[in-house]
KOLZA-972257 format. One record per residue: x, y negated, z of N, C-alpha, C in turn. Coordinates in steps of 0.001 Angstrom, whole numbers, padded with zeros to 6 digits, always signed. Each point is the difference from the previous one (the first is absolute). Layout:
BEGIN
XYZXYZXYZ
...
END
This chain:
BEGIN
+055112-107917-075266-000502-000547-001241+001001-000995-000565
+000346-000711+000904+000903-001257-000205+001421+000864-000960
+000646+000852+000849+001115+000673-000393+000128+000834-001628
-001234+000506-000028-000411+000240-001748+000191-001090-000902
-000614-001114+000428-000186-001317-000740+002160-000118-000443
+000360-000052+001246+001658-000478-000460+000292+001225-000448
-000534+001181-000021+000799+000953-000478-000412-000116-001791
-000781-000316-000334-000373-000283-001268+000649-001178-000734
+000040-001379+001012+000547-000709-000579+001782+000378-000237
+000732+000055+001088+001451+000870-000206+000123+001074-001481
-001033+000794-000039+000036+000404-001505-000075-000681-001007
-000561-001091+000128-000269-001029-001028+000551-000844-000309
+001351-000485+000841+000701-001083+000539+001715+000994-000789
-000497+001218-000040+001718+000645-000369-000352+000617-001396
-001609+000014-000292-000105-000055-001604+000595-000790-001222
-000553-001038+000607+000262-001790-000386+001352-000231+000000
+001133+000237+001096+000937-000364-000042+001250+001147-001173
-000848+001309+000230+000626+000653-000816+000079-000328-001525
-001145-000410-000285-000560-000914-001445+000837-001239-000160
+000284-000715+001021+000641-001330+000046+001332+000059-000287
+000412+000910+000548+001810+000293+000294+000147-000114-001612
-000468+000658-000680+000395+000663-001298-000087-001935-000827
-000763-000796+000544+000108-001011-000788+000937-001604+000489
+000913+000824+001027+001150-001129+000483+001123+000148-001181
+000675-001024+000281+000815-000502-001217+001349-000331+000875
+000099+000678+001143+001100-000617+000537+000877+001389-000130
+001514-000043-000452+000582+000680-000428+000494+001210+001277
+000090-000898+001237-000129+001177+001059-000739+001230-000243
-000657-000418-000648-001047+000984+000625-000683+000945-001226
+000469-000605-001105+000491+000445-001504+000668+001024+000008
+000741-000103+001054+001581+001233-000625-000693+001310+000503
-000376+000585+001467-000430+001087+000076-002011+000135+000439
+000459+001862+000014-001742-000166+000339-000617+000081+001539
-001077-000934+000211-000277-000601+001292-001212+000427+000072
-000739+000605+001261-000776+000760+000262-001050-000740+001445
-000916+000032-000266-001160-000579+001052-000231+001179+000761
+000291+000769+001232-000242+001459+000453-000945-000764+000965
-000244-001158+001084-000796+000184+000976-001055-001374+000205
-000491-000477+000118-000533-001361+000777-000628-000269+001154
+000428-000666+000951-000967-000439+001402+000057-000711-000015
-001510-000939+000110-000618-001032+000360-000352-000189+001144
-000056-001073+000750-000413-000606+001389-001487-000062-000245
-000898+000160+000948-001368+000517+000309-000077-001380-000723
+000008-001258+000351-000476-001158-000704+000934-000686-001402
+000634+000798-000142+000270-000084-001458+000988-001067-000663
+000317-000482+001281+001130-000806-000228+001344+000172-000524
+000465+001586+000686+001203+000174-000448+000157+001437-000543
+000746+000462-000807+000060+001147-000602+001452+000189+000200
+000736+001495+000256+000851+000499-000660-000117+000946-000829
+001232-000290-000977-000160+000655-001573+001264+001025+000010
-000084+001069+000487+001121+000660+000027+000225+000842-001283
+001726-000098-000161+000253+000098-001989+000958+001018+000422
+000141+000860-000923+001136+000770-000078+000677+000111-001369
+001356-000444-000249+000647+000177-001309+000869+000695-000303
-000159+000881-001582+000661+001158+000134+001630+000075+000049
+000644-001603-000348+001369+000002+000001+000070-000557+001775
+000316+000482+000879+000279-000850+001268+001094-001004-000231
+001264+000266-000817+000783-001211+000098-000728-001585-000211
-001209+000258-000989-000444-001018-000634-000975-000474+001208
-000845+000544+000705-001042-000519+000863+000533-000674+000692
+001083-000851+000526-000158-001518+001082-000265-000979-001630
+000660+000267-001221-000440-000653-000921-001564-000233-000584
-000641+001134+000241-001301-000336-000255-000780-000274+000942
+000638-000214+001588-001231-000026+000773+000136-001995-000179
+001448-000289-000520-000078-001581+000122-000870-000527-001019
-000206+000857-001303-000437-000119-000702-001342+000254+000071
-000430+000367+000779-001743+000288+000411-000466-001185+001237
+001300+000034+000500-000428-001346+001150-000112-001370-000496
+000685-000192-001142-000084-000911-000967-001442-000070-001126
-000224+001266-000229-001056-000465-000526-001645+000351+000560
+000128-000025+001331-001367-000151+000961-000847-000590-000118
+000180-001405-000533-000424-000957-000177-001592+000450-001332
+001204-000246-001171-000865+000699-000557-000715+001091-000112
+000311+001111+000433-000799+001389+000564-001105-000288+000743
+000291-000969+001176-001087-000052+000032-000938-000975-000212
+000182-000638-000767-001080-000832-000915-000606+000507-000839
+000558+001203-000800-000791+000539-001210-000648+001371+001079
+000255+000165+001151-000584+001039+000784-001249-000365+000593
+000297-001901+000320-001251-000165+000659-001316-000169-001580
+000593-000329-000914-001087-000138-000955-000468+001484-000607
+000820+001002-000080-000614+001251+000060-001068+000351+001020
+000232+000201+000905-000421+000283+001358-001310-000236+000561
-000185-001495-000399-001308-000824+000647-000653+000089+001390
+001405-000225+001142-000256+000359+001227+000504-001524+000372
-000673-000241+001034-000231-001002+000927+001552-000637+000314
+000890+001014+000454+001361-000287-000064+001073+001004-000314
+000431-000695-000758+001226+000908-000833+001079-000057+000879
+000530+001206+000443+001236+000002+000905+000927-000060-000181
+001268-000928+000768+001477-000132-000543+000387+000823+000157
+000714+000693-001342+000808+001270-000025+001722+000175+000319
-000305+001405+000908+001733-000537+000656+000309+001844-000371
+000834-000402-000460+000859+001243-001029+001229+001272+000764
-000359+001176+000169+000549+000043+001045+000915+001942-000436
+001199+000044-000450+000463+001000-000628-000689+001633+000892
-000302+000900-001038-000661+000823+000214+001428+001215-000074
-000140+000795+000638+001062+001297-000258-000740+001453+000406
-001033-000077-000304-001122+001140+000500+000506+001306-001263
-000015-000539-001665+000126+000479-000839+001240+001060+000188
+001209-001144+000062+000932+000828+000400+000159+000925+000770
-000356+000003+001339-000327+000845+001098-000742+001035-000617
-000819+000289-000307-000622+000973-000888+000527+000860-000802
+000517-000649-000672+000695+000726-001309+001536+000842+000618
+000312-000878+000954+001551+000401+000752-001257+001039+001075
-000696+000246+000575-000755+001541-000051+000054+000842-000493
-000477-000636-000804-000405+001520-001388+001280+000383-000518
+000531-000834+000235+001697+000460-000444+000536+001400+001364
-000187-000354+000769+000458+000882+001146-000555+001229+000061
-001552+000038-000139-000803+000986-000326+000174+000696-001189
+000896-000490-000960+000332+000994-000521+001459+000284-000599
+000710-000087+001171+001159+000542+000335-000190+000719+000388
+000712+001436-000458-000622+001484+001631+000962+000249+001035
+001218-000993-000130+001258-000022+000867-000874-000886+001403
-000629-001110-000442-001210-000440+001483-000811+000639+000160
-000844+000589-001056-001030+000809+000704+000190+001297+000006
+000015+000699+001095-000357+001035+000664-000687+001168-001071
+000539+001350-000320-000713+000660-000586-000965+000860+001427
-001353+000193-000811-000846+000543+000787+000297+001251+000896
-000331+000121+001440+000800+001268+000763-000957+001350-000505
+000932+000774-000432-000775+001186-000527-000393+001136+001123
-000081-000551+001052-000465+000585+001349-001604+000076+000138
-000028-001825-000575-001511+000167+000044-001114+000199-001400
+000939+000588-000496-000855+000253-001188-001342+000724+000558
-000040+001101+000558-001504+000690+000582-000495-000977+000537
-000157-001189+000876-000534-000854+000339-001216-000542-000690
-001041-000220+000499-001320-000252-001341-000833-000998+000799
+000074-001232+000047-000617-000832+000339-001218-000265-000071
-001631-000608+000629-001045+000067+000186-000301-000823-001313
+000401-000714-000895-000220-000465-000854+000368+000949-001223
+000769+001141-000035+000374+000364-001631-000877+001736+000604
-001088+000534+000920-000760+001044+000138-000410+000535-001131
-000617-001081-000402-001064+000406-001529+000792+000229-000885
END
């Protein structure tokens, strides 16, 4: 039950910040676009990480100073959104999931990595495709 509760708030906590980002004024973080992909919170709510992924990588040690810099305020206008008992200090933490992904799908569709299908088993008919 408990684990629903943070799993709701973590959605709610990377809503807010996604909303927030868009209203910093610090030029770091101005120049490219910065992305909220994950949040975990500590069962008592003390601490959060905010993991970001940005689409220029040269620029992300620039925006993560620029997000560590403005914590402060994030989460002040997070705890007055929020209306939870305690608003957690947010610790900012570069995300590369996106990339990884996309450098996938990139491979997958190269046909020099993937493997064309063996035409051996074409008669082959698996218990799932019968019908």
């Amino acid at each position: 039950m408990a684990s629903n509760r943070i799993g709701r708030i973590n959605e709610e906590i990377q809503r807010e910040l996604s909303a927030l980002l868009r209203t910093l004024k610090d030029p770091r973080l101005q120049s490219g676009l910065l992305t909220v992909t994950h949040v975990d919170t500590t069962s008592d709510l003390r601490y959060a990480k905010v993991y970001v992924s940005a689409l220029d990588k040269a620029q992300e040690k620039d925006m993560l100073k620029g997000l560590k810099s403005a914590a402060g305020y994030l989460r002040r206008e997070l705890g007055m959104a929020l209306q939870l008992r305690y608003t957690p200090q947010l610790q900012f933490i570069a995300d590369d999931s996106i990339q990884k992904g996309a450098h996938i799908l990139e491979m997958l569709r190269d046909p020099a990595v993937v493997k064309p299908p063996n035409p051996a088993n074409e008669g082959i008919v698996l218990e799932d495709e019968e019908e």
